[in-house]
N, C-alpha and C positions, 0 to 999 in steps of 0.2 A: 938616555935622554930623560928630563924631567915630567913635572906637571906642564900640560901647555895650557894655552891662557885660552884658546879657544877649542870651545868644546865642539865634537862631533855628531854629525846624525848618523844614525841607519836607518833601513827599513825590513823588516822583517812581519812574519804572518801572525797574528795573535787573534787569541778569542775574547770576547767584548762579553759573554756572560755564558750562562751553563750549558747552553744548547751545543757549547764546542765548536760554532763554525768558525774558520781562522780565514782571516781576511790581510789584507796590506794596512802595516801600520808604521809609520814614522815615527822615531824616537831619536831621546838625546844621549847620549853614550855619557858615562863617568869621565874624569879628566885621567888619565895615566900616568899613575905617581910611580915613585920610585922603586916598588917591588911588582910593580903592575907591565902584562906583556898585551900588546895589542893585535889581536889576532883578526886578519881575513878569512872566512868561514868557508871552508870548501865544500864539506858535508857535513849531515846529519841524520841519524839515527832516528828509526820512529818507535819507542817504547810502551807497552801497556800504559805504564804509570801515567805516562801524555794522556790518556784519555781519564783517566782519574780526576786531572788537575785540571782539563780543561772543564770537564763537566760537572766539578763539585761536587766528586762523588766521597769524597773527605769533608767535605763542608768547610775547606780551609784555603778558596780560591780567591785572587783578588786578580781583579780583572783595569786594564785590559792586559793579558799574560802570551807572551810569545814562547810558548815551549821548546821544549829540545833538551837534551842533556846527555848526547853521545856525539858532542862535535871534532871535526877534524879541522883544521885551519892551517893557513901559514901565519907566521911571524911576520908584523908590518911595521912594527918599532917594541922597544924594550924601556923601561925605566933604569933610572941610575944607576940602582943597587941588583938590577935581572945579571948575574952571572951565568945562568943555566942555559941561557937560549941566546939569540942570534938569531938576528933579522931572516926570514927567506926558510928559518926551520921550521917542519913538519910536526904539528902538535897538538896533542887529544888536550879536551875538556870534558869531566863526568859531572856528574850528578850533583856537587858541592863547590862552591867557588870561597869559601871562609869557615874559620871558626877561632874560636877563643884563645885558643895557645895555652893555656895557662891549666885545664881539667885535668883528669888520670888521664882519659882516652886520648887528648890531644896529644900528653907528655907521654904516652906508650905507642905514638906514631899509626894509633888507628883514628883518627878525627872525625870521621863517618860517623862514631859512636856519640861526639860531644852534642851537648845539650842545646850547644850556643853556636853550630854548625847554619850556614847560610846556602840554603838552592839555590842553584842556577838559573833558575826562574821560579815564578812565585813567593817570592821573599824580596826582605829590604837589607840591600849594602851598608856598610858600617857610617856612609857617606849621607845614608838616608836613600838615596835613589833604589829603586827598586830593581832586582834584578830580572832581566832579558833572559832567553835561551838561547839555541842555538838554531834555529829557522831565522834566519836572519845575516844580515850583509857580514858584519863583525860583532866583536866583543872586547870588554876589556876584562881580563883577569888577571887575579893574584898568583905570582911565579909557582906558588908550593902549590895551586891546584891545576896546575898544565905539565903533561908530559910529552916526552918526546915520542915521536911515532920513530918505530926502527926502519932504519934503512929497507930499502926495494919494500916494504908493505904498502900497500895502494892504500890512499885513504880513505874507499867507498868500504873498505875489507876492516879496516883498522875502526872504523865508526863504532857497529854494533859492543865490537869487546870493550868498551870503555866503560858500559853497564854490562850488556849478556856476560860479556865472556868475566868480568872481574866477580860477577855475583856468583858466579858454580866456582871460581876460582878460591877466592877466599876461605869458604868455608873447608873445602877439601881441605887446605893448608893449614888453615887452624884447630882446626878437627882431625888433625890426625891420620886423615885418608886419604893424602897423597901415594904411600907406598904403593908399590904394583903386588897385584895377586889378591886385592877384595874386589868381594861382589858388591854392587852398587845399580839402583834405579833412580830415574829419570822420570817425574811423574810430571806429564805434560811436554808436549813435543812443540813448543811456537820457538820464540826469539829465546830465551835463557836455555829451555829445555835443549836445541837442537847443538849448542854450546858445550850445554853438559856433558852428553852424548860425547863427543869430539875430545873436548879436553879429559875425562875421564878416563878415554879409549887411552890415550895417549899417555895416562898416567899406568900404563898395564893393568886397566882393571877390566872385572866382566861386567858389560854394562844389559839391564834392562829396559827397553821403555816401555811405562804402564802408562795406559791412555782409558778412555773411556769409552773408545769405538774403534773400530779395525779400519778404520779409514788408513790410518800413517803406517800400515805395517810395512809396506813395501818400502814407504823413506826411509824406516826405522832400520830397516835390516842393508837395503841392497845399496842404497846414497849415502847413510851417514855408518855403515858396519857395526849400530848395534848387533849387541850377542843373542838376545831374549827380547819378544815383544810380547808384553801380557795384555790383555783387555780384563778391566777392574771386573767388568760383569758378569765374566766365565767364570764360575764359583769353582770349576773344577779345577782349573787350571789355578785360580787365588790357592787353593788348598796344598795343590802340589808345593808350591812356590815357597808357602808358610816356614816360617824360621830359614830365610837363605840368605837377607840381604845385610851387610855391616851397615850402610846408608841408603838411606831415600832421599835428591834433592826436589823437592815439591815446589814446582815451580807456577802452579795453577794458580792466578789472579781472581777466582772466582769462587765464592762458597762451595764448600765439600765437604762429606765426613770422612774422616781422618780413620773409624776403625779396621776397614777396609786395608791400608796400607802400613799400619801399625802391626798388625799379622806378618805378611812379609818380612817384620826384620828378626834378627838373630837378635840372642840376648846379646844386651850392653848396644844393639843399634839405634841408629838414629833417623829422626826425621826431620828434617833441616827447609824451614819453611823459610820460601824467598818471595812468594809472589803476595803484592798488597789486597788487603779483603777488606771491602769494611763494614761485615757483619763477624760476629764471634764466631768463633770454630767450636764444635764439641767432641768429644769424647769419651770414654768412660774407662775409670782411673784402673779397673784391673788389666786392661788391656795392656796399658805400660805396667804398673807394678812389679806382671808374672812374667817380666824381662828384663829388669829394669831399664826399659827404653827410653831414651831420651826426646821428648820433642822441643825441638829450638829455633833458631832463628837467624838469620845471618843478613845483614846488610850491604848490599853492593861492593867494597872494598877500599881498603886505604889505598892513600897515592902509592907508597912502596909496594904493594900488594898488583898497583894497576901495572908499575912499572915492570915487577916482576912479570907478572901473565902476559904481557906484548913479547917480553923477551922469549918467557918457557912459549908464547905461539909462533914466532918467529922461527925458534930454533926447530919446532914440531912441523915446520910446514902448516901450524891451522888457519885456513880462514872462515871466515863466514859465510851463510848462505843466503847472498838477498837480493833485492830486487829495487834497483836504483829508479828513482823518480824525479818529474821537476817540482818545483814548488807550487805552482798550480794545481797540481792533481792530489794536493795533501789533505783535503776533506775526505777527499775519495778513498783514499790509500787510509787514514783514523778508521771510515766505514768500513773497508775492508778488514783492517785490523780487527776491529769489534767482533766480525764474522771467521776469525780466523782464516780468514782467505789471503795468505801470504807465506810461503815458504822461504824463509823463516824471518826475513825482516825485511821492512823497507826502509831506504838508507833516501833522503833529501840530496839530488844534487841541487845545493845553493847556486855555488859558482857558475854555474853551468844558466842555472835559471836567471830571466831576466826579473828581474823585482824594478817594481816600479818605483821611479826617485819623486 
């Protein structure tokens, strides 16, 4: 199907300025052109970054902003040129709804990297309208940024991995520490961390998780079968550890210093920061030097990368560990999150909830 000539509302939750509260908001949907697929919103994923964006802790919010960016939906119509989907299919949306086509990163099939890359929400369509998330009735997006969810995967299960699980996933794979038989930590146990843990496990590695307090050890070892659970503050136990690890995926959204876990890795390891900060990190240069460690960076994942990871967790048996909720309770559930009171994510039932028309 084409453009239609009459445009669509939904309503979805949005925050009206930085305080973060997310209320009922009525909007007007983009028209659905020819490479564009129109998705009813089943669920949604509640991510750190959400509370960044709502509460302009980037100083780069423009309001009013319906967040979300781990959605699950069915297919409700297709544009002219959608060959990839079919009305009634089961289909994620992450972090990214556009970008340039035309960069290296675009033309190397990782587009997460382009410069000229469009959010899910918080950002403006190439149409000019702004874009929506996923706390909300539906969406319209662009075919190259919806995948398919694999068969029998539930889509409160499939939600989280669309960000947690693609952000431990990628870097593994482009870094080289997919193969089975390295050691590897887990620093930070929420929504990415408890991911890493799992997919890691699965990749035959030995996994650590370093926390900052002994509270997660029991999740750490007896629910999610990490190998090793360190607490950063045991100096004795840091010492043991010192030169063991190929990688660290650092998954902490929260200022921290870095020398601490820079010890931990073996020469030629790495530290692989995923989580958004937005004060500076430090460190002090002989600590990498006298290893030559690596510290880097990795950003959620390409769509070939998202499509991969649903498959390798399908075929692994992985899912997620979360805690579904209505749309009503999503202030509560941001508060919670803030407090870390959540093992390990909460997932928005949309559909399930009634949103007021």
């Amino acid at each position: 199907m084409g453009s239609l000539e009459v445009e669509r509302e939904t309503t979805g939750w949005a925050a009206r300025d930085p305080s973060g509260v997310l209320s009922p908001y009525t909007y007007t949907l983009r028209n659905t052109g020819p490479e564009d697929v129109f998705i009813k919103v089943i669920c949604c994923g509640i991510c750190h970054t959400d509370i960044h964006q709502i509460k302009n802790d980037l100083g780069m919010s423009n309001y009013p902003m319906v967040p979300g960016h781990e959605v699950v939906g069915e297919v409700v119509e297709v544009g002219s040129n959608v060959g990839k989907f079919t009305v009634g299919d089961t289909v994620g949306v992450g972090c990214i709804v556009g970008c340039c086509g035309n960069c290296r990163p675009c033309k190397s099939d990782v587009e997460q990297y382009c410069n000229k890359k469009i959010w899910s929400y918080n950002d403006v369509y190439t149409d000019g309208k702004p874009t929506q998330g996923g706390f909300a009735g539906s969406m319209v997006v662009d075919q190259k940024f919806v995948v398919k969810i694999p068969e029998g995967m539930s889509p409160e299960q499939a939600a989280p991995l669309l960000c947690a699980g693609v952000t431990v996933y990628s870097p593994l794979k482009h870094f080289g520490l997919s193969e089975s038989g390295l050691r590897g930590g887990i620093l930070g146990l929420g929504g990415v961390g408890h991911m890493g843990v799992k997919i890691a496990k699965s990749m035959g590695h030995h996994v650590t998780v370093i926390s900052s307090s002994d509270k997660k050890r029991v999740e750490a070892l007896d629910h999610l079968s990490a190998d090793d659970y360190l607490v950063s503050s045991d100096a004795t136990r840091m010492q043991e550890l010192a030169d063991s690890l190929d990688y660290i995926i650092d998954t902490v959204p929260v200022f921290h210093p870095l020398e601490p876990y820079l010890s931990l890795l073996k020469l030629d390891g790495k530290l692989i920061l995923t989580g958004v900060i937005n004060t500076p990190l430090q460190f002090l240069s002989p600590v990498v030097m006298l290893g030559r460690k690596t510290i880097t960076g990795s950003f959620i994942g390409s769509m070939k990368e998202t499509e991969d990871m649903l498959e390798f967790c399908k075929e692994k048996d992985l899912t997620s560990m979360i805690e579904v909720v209505n749309m009503d309770y999503i202030n509560t559930a941001f508060e919670r999150l803030e407090k870390n009171d959540v093992r390990y994510r909460f997932v928005v039932d949309v559909a399930g909830s009634k949103l007021p028309q």
